[in-house]
PDB file of N, CA, C, O and CB in Angstrom:
ATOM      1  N   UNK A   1     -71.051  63.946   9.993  1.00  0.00           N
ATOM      2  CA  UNK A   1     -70.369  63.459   8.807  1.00  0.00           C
ATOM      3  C   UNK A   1     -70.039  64.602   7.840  1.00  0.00           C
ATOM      4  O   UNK A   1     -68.910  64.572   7.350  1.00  0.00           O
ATOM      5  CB  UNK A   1     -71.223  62.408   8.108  1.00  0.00           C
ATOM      6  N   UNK A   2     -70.964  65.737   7.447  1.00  0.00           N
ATOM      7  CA  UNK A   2     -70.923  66.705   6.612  1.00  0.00           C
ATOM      8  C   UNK A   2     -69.623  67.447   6.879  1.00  0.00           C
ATOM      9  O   UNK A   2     -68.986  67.965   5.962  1.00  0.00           O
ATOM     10  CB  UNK A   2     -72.114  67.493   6.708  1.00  0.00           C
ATOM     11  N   UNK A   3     -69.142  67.501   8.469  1.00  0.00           N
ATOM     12  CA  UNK A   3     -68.081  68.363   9.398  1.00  0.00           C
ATOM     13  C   UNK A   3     -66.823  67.621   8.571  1.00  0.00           C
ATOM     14  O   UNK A   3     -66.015  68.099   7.774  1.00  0.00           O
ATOM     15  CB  UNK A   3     -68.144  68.061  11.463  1.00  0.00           C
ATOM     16  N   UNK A   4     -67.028  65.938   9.206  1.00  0.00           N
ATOM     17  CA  UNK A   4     -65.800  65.900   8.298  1.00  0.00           C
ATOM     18  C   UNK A   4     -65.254  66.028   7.475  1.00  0.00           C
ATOM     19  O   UNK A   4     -64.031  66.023   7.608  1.00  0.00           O
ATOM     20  CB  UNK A   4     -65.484  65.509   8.125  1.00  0.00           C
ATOM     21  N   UNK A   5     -65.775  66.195   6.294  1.00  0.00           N
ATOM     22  CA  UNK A   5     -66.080  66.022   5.079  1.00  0.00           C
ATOM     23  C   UNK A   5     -65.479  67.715   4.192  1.00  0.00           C
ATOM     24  O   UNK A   5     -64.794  68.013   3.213  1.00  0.00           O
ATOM     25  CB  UNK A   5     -67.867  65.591   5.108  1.00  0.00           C
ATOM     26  N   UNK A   6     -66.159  68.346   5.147  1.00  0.00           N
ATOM     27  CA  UNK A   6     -65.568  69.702   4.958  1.00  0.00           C
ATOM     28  C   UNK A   6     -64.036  69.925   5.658  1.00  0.00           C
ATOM     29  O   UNK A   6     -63.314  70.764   5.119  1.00  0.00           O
ATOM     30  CB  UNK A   6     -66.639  70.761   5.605  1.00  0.00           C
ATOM     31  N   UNK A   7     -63.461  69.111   6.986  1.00  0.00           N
ATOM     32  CA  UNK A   7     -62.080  69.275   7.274  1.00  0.00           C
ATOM     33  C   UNK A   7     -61.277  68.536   6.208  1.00  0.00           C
ATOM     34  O   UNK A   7     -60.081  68.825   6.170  1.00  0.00           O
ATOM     35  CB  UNK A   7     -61.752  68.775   8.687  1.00  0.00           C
ATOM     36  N   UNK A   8     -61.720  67.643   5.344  1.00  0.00           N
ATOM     37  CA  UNK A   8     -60.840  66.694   4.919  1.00  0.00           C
ATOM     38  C   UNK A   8     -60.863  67.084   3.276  1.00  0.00           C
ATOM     39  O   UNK A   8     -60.083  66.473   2.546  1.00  0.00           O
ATOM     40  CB  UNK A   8     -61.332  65.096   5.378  1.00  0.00           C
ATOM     41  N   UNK A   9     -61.679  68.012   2.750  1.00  0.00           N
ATOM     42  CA  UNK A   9     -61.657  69.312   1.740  1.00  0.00           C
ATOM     43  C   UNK A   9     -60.641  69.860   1.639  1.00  0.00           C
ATOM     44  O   UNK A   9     -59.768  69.800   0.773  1.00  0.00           O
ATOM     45  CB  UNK A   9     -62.440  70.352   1.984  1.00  0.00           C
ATOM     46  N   UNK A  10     -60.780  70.734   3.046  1.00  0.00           N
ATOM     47  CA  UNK A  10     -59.518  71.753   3.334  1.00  0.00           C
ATOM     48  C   UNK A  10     -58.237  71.066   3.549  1.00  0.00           C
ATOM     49  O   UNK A  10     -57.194  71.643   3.242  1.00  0.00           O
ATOM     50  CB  UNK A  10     -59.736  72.644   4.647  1.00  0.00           C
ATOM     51  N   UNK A  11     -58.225  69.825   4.076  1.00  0.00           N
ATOM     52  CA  UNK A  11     -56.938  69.682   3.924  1.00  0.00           C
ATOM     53  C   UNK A  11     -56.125  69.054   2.630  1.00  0.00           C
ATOM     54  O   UNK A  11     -54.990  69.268   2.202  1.00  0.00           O
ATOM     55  CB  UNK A  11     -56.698  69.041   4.941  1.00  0.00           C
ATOM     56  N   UNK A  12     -57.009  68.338   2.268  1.00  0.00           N
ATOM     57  CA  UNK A  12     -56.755  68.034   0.843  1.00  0.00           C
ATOM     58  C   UNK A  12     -56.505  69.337  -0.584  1.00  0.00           C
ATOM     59  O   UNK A  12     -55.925  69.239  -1.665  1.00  0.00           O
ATOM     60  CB  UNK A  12     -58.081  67.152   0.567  1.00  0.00           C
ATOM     61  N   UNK A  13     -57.336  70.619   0.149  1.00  0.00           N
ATOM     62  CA  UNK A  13     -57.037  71.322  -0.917  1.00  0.00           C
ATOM     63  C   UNK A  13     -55.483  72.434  -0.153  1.00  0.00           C
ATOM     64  O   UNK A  13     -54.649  72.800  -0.982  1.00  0.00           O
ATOM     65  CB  UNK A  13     -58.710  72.216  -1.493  1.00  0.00           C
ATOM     66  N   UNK A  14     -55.348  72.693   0.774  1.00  0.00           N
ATOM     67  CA  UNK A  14     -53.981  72.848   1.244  1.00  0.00           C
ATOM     68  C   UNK A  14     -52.918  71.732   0.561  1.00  0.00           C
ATOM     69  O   UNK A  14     -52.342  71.948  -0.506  1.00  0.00           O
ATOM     70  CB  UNK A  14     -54.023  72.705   2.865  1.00  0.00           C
ATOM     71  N   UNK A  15     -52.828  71.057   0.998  1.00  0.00           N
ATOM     72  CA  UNK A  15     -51.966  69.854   0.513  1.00  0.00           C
ATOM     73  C   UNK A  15     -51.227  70.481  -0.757  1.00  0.00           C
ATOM     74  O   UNK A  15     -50.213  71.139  -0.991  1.00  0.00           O
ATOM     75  CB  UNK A  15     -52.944  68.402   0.092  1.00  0.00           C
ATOM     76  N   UNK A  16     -52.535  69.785  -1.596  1.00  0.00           N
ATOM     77  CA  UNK A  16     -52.596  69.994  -3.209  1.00  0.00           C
ATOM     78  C   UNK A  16     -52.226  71.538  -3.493  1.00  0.00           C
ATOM     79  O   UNK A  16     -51.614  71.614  -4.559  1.00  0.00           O
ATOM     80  CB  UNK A  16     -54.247  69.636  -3.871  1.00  0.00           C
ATOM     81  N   UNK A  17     -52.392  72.711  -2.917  1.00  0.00           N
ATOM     82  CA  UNK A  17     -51.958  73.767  -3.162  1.00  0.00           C
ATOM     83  C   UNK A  17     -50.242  74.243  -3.088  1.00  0.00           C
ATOM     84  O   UNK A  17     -49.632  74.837  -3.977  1.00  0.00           O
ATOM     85  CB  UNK A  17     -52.752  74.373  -2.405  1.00  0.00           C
ATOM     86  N   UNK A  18     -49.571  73.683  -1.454  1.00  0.00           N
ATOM     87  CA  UNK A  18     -48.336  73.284  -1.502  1.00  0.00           C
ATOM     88  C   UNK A  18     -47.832  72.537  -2.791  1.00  0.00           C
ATOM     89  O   UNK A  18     -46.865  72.973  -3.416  1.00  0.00           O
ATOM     90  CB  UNK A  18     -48.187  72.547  -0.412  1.00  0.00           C
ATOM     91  N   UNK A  19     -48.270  71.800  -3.040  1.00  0.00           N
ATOM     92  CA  UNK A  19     -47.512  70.639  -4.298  1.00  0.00           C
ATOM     93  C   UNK A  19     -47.567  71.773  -5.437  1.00  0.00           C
ATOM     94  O   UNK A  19     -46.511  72.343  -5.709  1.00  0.00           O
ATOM     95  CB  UNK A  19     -48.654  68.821  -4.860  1.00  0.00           C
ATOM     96  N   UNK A  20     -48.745  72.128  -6.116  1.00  0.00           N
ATOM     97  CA  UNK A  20     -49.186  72.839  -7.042  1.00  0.00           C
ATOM     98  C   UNK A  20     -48.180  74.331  -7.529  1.00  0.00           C
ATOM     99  O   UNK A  20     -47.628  74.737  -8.552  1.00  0.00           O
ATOM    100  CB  UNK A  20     -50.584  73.104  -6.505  1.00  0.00           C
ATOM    101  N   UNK A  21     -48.358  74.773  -6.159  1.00  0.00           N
ATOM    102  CA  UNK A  21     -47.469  75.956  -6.327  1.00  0.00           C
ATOM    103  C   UNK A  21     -46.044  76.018  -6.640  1.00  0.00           C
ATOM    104  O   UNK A  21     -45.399  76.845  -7.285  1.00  0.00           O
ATOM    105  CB  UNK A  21     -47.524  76.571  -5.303  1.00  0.00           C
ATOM    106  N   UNK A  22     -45.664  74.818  -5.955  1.00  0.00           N
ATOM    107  CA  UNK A  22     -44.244  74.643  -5.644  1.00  0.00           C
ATOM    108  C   UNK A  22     -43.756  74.374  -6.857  1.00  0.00           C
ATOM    109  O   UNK A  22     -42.575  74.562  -7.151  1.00  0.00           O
ATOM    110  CB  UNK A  22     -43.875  73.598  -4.640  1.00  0.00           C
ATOM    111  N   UNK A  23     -45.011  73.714  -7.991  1.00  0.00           N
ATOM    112  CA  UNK A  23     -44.372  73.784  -9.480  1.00  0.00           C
ATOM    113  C   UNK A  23     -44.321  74.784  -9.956  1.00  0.00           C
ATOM    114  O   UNK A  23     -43.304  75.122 -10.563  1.00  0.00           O
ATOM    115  CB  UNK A  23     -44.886  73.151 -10.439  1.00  0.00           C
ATOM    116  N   UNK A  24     -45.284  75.511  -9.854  1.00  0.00           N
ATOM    117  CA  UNK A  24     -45.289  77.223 -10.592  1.00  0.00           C
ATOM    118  C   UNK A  24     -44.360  77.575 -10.310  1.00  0.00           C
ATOM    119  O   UNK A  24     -43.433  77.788 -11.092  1.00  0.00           O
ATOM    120  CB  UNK A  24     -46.227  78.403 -10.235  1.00  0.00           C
ATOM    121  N   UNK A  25     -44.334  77.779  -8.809  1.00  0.00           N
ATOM    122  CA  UNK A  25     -42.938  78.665  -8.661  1.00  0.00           C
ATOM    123  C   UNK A  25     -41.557  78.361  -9.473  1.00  0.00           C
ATOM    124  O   UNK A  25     -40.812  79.242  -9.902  1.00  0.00           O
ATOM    125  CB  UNK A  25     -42.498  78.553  -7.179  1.00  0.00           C
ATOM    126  N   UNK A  26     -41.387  77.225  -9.583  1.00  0.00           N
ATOM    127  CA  UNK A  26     -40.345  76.636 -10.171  1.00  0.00           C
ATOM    128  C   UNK A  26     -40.485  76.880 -11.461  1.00  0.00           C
ATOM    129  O   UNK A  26     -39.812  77.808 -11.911  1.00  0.00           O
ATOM    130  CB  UNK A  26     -40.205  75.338  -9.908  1.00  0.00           C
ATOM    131  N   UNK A  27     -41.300  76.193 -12.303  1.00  0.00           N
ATOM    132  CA  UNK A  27     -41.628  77.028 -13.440  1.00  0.00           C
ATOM    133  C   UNK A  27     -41.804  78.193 -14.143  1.00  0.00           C
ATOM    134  O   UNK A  27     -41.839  78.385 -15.358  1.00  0.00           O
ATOM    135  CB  UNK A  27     -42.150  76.891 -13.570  1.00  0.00           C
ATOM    136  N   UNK A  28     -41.944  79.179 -12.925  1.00  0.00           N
ATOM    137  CA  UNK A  28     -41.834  80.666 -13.256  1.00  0.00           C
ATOM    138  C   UNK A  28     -40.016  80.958 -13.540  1.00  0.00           C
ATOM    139  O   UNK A  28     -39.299  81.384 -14.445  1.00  0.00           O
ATOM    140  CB  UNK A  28     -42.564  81.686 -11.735  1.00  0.00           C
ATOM    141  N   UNK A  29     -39.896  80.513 -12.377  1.00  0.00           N
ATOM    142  CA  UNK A  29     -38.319  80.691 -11.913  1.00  0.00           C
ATOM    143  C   UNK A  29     -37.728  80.442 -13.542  1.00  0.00           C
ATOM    144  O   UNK A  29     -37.116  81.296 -14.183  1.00  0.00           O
ATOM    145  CB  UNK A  29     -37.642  79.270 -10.479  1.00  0.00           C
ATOM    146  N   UNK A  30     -38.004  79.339 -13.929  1.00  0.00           N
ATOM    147  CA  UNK A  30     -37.212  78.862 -15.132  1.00  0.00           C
ATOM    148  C   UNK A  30     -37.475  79.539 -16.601  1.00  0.00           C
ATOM    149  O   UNK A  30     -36.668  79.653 -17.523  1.00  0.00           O
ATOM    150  CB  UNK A  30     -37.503  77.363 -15.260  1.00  0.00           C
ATOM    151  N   UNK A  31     -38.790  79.938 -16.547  1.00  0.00           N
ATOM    152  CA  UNK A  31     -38.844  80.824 -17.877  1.00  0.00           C
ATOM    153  C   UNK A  31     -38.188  82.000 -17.751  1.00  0.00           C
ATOM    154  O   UNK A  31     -37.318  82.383 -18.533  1.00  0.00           O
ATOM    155  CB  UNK A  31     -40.207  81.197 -18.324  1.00  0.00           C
ATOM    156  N   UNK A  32     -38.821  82.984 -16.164  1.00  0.00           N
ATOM    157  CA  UNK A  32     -37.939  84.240 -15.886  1.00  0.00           C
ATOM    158  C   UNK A  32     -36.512  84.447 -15.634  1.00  0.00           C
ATOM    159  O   UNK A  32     -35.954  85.533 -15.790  1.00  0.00           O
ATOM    160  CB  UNK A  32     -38.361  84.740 -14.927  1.00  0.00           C
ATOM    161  N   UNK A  33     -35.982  83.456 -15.269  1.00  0.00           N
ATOM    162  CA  UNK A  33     -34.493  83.349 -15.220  1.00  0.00           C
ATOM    163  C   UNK A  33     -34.562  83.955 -13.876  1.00  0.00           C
ATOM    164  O   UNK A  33     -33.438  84.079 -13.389  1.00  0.00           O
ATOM    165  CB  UNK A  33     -33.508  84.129 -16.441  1.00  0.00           C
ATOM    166  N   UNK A  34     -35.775  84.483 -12.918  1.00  0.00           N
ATOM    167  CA  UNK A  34     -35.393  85.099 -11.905  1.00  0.00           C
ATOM    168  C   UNK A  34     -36.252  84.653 -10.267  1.00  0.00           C
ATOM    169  O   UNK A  34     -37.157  85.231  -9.664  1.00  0.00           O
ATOM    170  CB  UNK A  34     -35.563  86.560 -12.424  1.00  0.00           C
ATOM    171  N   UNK A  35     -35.663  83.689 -10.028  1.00  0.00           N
ATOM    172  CA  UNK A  35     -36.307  83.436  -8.686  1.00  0.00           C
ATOM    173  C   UNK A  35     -37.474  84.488  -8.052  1.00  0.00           C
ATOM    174  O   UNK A  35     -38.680  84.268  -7.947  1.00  0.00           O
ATOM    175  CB  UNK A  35     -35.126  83.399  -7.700  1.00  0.00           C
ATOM    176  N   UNK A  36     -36.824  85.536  -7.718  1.00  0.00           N
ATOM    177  CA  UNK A  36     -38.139  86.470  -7.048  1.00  0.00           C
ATOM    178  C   UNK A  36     -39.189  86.599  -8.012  1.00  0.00           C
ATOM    179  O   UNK A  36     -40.258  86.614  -7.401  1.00  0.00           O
ATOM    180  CB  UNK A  36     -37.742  88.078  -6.618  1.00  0.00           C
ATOM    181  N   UNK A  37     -39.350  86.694  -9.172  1.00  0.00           N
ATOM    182  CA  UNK A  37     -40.541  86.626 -10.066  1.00  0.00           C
ATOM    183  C   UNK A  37     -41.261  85.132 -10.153  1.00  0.00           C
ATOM    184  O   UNK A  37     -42.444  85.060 -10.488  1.00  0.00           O
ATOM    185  CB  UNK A  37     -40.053  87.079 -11.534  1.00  0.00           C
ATOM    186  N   UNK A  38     -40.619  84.143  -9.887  1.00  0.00           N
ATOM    187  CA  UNK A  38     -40.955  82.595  -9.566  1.00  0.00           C
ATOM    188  C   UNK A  38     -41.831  82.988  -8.294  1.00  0.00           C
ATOM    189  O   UNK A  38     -43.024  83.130  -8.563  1.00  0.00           O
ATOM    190  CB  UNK A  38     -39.452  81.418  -9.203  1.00  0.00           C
ATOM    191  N   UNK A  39     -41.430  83.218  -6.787  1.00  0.00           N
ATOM    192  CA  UNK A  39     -41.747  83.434  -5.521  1.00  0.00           C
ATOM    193  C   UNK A  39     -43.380  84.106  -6.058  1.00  0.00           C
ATOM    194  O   UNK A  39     -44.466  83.536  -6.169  1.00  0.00           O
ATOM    195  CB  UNK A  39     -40.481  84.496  -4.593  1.00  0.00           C
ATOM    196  N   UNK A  40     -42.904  85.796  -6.357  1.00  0.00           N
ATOM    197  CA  UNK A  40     -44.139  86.667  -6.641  1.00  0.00           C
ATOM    198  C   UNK A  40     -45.203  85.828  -7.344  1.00  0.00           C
ATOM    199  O   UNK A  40     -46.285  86.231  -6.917  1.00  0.00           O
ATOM    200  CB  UNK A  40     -43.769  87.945  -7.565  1.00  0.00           C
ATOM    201  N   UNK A  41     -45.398  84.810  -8.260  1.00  0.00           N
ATOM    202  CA  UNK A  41     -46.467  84.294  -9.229  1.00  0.00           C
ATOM    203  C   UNK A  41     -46.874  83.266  -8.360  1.00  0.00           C
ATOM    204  O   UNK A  41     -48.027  82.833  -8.376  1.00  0.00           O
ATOM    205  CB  UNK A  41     -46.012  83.785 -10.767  1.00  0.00           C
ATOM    206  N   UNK A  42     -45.844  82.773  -7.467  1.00  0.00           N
ATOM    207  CA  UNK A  42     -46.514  81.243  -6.790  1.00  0.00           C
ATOM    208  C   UNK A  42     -47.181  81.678  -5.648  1.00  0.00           C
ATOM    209  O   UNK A  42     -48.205  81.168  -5.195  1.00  0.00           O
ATOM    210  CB  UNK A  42     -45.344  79.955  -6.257  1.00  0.00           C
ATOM    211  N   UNK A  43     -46.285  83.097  -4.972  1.00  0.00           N
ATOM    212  CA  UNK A  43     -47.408  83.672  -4.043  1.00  0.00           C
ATOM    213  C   UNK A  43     -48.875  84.425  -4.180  1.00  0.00           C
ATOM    214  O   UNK A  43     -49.673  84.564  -3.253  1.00  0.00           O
ATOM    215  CB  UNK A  43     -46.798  84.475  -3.441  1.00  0.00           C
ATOM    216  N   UNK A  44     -49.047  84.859  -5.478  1.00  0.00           N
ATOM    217  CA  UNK A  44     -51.004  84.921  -5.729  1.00  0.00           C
ATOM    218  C   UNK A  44     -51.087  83.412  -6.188  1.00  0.00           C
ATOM    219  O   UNK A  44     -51.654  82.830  -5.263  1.00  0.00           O
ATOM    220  CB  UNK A  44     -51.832  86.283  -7.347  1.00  0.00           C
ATOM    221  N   UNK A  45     -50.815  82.592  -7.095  1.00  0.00           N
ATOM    222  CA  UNK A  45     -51.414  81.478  -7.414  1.00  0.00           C
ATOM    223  C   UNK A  45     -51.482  80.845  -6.063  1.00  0.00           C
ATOM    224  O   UNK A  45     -52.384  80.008  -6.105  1.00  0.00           O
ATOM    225  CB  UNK A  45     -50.723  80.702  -8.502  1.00  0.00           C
ATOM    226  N   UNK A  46     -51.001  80.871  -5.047  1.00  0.00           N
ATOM    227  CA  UNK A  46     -51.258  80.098  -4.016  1.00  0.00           C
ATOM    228  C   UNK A  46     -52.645  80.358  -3.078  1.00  0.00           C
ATOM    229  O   UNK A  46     -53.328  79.566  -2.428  1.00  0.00           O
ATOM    230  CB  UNK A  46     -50.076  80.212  -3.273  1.00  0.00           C
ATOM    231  N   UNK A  47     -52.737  81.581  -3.261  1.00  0.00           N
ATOM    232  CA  UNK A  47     -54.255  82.022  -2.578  1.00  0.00           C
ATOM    233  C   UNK A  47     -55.237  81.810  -3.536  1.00  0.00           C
ATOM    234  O   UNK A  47     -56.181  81.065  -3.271  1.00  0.00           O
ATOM    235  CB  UNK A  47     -54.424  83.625  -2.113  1.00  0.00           C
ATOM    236  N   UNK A  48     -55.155  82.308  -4.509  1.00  0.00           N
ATOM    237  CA  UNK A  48     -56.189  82.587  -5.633  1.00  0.00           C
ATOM    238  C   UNK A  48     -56.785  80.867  -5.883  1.00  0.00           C
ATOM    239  O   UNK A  48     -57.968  80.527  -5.912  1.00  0.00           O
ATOM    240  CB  UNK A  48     -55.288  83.435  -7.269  1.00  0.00           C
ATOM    241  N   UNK A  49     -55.876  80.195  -6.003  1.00  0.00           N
ATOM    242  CA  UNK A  49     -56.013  78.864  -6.830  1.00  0.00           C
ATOM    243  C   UNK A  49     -56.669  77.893  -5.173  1.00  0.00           C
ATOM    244  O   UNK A  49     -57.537  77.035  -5.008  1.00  0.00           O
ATOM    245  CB  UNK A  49     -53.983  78.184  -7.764  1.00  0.00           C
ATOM    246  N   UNK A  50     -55.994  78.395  -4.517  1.00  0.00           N
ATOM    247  CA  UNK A  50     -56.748  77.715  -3.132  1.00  0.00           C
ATOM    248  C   UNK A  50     -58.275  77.793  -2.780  1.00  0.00           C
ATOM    249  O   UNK A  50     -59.093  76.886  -2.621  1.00  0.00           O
ATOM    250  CB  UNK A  50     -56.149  78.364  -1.896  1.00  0.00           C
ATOM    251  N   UNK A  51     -58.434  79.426  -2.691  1.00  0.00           N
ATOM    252  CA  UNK A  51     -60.085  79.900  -2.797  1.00  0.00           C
ATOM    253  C   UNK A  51     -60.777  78.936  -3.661  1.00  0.00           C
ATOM    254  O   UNK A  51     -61.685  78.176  -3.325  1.00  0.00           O
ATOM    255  CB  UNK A  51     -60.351  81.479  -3.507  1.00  0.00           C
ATOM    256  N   UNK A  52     -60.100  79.094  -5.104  1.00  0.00           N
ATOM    257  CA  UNK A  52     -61.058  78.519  -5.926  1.00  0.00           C
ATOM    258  C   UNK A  52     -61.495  76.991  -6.050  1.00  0.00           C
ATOM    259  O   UNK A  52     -62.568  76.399  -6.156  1.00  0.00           O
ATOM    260  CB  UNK A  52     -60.675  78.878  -7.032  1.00  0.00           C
ATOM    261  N   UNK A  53     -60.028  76.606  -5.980  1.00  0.00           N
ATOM    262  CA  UNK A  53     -60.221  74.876  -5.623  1.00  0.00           C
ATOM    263  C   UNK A  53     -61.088  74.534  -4.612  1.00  0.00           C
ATOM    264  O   UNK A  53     -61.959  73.710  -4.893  1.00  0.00           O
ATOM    265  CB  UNK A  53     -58.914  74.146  -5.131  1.00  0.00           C
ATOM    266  N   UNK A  54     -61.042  75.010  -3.425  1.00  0.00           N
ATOM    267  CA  UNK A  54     -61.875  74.782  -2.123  1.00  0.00           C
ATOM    268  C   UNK A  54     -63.460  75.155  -2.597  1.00  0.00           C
ATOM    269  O   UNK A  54     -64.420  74.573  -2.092  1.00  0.00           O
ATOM    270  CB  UNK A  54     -61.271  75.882  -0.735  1.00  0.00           C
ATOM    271  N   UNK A  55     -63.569  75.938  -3.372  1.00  0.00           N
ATOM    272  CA  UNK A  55     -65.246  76.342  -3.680  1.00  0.00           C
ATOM    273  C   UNK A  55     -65.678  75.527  -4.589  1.00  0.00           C
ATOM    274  O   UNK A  55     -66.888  75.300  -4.593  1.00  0.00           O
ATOM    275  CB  UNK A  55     -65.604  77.824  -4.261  1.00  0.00           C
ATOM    276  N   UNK A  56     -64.937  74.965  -5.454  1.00  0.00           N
ATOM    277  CA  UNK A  56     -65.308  73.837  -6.378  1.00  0.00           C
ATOM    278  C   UNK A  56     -65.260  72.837  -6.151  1.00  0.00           C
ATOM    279  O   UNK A  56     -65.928  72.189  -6.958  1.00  0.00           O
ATOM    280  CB  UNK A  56     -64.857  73.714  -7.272  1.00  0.00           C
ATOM    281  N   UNK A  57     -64.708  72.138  -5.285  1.00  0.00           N
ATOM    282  CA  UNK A  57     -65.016  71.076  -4.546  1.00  0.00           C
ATOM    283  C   UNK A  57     -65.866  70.826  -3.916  1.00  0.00           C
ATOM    284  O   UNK A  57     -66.348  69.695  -3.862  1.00  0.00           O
ATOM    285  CB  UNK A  57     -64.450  70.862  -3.986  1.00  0.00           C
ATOM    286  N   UNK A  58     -66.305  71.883  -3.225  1.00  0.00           N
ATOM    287  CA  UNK A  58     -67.818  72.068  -2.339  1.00  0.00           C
ATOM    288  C   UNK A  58     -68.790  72.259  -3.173  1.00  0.00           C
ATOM    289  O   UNK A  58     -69.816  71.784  -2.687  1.00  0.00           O
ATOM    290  CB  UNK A  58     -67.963  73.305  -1.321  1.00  0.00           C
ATOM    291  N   UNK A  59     -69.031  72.873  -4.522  1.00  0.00           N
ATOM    292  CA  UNK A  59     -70.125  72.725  -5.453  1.00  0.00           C
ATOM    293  C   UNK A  59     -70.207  71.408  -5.939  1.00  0.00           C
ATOM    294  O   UNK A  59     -71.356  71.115  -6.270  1.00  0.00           O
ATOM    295  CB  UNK A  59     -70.029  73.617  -6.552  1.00  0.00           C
ATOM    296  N   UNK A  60     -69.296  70.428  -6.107  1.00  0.00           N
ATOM    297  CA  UNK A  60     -69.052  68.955  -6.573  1.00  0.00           C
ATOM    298  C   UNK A  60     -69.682  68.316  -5.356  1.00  0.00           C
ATOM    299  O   UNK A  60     -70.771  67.742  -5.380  1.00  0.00           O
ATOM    300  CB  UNK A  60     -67.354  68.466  -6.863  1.00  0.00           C
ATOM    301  N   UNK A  61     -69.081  68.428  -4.521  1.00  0.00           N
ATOM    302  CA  UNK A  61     -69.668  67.457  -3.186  1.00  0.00           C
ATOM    303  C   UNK A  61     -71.350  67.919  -3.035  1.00  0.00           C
ATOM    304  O   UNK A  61     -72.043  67.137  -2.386  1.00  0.00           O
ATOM    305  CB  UNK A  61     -68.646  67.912  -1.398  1.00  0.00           C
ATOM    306  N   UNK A  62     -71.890  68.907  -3.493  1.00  0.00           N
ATOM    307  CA  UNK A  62     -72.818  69.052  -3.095  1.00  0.00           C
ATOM    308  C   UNK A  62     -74.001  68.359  -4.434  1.00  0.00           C
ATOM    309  O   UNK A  62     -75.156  68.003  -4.204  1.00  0.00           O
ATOM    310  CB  UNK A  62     -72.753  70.507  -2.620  1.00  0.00           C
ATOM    311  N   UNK A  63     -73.242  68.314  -5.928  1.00  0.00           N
ATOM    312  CA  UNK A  63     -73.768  67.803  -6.982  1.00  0.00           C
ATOM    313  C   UNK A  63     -74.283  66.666  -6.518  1.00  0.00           C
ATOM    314  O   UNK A  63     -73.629  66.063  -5.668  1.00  0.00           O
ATOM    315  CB  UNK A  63     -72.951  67.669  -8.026  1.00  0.00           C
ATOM    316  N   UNK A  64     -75.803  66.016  -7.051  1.00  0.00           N
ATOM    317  CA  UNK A  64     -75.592  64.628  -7.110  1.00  0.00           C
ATOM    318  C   UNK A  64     -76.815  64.100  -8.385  1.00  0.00           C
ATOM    319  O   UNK A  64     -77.833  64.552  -8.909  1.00  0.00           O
ATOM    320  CB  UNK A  64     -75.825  63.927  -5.401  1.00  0.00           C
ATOM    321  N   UNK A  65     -76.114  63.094  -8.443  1.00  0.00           N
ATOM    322  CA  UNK A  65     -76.487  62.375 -10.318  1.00  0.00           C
ATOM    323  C   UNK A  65     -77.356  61.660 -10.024  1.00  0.00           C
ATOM    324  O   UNK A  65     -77.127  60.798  -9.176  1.00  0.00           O
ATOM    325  CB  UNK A  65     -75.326  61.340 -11.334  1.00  0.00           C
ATOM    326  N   UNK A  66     -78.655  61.766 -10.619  1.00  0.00           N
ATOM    327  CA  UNK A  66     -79.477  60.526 -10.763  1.00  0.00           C
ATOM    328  C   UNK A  66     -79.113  58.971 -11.250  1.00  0.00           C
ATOM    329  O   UNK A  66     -78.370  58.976 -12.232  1.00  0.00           O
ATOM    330  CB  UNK A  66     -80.363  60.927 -11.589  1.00  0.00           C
ATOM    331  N   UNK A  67     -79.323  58.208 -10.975  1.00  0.00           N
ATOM    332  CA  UNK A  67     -79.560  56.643 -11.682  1.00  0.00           C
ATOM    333  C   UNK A  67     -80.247  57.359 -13.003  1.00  0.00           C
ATOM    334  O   UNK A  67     -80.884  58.411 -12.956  1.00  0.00           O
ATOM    335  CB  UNK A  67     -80.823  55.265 -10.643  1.00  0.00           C
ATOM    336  N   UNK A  68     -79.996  56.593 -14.171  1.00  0.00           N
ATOM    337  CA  UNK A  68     -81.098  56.801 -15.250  1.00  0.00           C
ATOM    338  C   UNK A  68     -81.553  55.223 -15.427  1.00  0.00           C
ATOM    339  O   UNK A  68     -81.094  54.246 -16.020  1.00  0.00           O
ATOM    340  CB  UNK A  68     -80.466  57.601 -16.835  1.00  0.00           C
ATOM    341  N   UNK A  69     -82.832  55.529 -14.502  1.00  0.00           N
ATOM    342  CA  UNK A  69     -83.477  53.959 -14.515  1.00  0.00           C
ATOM    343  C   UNK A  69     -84.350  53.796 -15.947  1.00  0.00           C
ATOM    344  O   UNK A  69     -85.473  54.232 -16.200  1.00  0.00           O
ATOM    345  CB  UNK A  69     -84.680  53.687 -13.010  1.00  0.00           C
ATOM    346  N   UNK A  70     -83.349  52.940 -16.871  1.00  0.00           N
ATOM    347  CA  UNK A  70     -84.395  52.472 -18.629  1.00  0.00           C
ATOM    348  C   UNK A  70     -84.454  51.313 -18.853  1.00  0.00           C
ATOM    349  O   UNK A  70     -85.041  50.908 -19.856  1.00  0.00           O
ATOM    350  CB  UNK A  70     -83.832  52.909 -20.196  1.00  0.00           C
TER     351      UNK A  70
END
């Protein structure tokens, strides 16, 4: 169960990274007026923001909350 759990992480945080970026980029594009500076920002935010999402998800999945029995 743990296996899956970790494939379905990664794909969820791929996914979400496609979508994610694809705004930056666009958003870069539109403040810079210049596509290749759009490309360049969405291509580190796309690794950087992936690493990190994927490691924080796995510190979350691994959190767990007591009941506060009162």
């Amino acid at each position: 169960m743990k296996e899956n759990s970790k494939k379905k992480h990664l794909l969820k945080t791929i996914s979400w990274r496609f979508l994610a970026t694809f705004t930056t980029v666009v958003l870069a594009w539109i403040i810079s007026g210049d596509p290749m500076i759009g490309l360049a920002v969405g291509g580190w935010e796309f690794f950087l923001k992936m690493i990190l999402y994927y490691l924080h998800e796995r510190v979350w999945y691994k959190i767990t909350f007591k009941k506060n029995e009162t």
